[in-house]
C-alpha positions as CSV (number, residue, x, y, z in Angstrom):
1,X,0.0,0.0,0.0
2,X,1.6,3.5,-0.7
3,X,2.4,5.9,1.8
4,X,0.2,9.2,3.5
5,X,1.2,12.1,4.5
6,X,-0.8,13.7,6.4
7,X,-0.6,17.4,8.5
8,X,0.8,17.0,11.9
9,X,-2.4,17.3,14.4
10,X,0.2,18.6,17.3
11,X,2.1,21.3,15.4
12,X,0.0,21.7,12.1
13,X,3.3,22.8,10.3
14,X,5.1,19.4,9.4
15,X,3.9,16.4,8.2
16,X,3.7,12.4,8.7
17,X,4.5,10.3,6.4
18,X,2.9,6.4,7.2
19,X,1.3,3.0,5.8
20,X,-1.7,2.4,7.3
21,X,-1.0,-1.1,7.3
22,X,2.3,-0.4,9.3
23,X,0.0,1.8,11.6
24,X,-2.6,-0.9,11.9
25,X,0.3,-3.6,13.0
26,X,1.3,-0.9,15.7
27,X,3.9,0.8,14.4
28,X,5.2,4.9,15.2
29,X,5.0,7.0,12.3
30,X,6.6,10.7,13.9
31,X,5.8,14.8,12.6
32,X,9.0,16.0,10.4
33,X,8.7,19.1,12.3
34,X,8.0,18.7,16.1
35,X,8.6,15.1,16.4
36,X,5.2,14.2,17.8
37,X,4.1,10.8,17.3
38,X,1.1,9.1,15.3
39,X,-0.2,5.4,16.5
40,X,-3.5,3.7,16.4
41,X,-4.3,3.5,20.2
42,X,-4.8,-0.4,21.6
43,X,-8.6,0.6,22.4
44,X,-9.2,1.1,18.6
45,X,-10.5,-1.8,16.3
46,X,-8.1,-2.8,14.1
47,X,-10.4,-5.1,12.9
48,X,-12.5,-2.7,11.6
49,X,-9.8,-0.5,10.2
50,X,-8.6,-3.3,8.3
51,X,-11.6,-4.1,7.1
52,X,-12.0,-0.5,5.7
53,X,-8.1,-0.6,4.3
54,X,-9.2,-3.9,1.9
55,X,-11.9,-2.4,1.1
56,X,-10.4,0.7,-0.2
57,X,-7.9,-1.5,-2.5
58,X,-10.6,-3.5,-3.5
59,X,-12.2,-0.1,-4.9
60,X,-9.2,1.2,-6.5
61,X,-8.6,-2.1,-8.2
62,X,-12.0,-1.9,-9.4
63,X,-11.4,2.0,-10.9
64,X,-8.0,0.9,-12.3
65,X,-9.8,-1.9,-14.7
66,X,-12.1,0.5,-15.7
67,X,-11.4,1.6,-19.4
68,X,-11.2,5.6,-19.8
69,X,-13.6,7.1,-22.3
């Protein structure tokens, strides 16, 4: 799965870079500015987020094989 950046939710001025599939397995994804961490907290389904990950491949596979017009 490619990477996401997304804007620091500490700082708001540097970024994070992660996999969600790294996230989902537990890993630390850290803010390029301030050094804050990112992590999916043990309360959180990862079930469900999985779930929702395959899903989202299974969507962009499907707009992939879709011929342009």
């Amino acid at each position: 799965m490619n990477t996401v950046t997304i804007q620091c939710p500490h700082c708001h001025q540097g970024s994070i870079a992660l996999e969600p599939r790294l996230l989902l397995q537990g890993a630390i994804f850290t803010c390029s500015l301030c050094g804050s961490g990112l992590s999916v907290a043990n309360e959180t389904s990862t079930q469900l987020l999985e779930q929702s990950l395959d899903k989202l491949e299974q969507i962009k596979q499907h707009a992939h094989a879709k011929p342009l017009m």
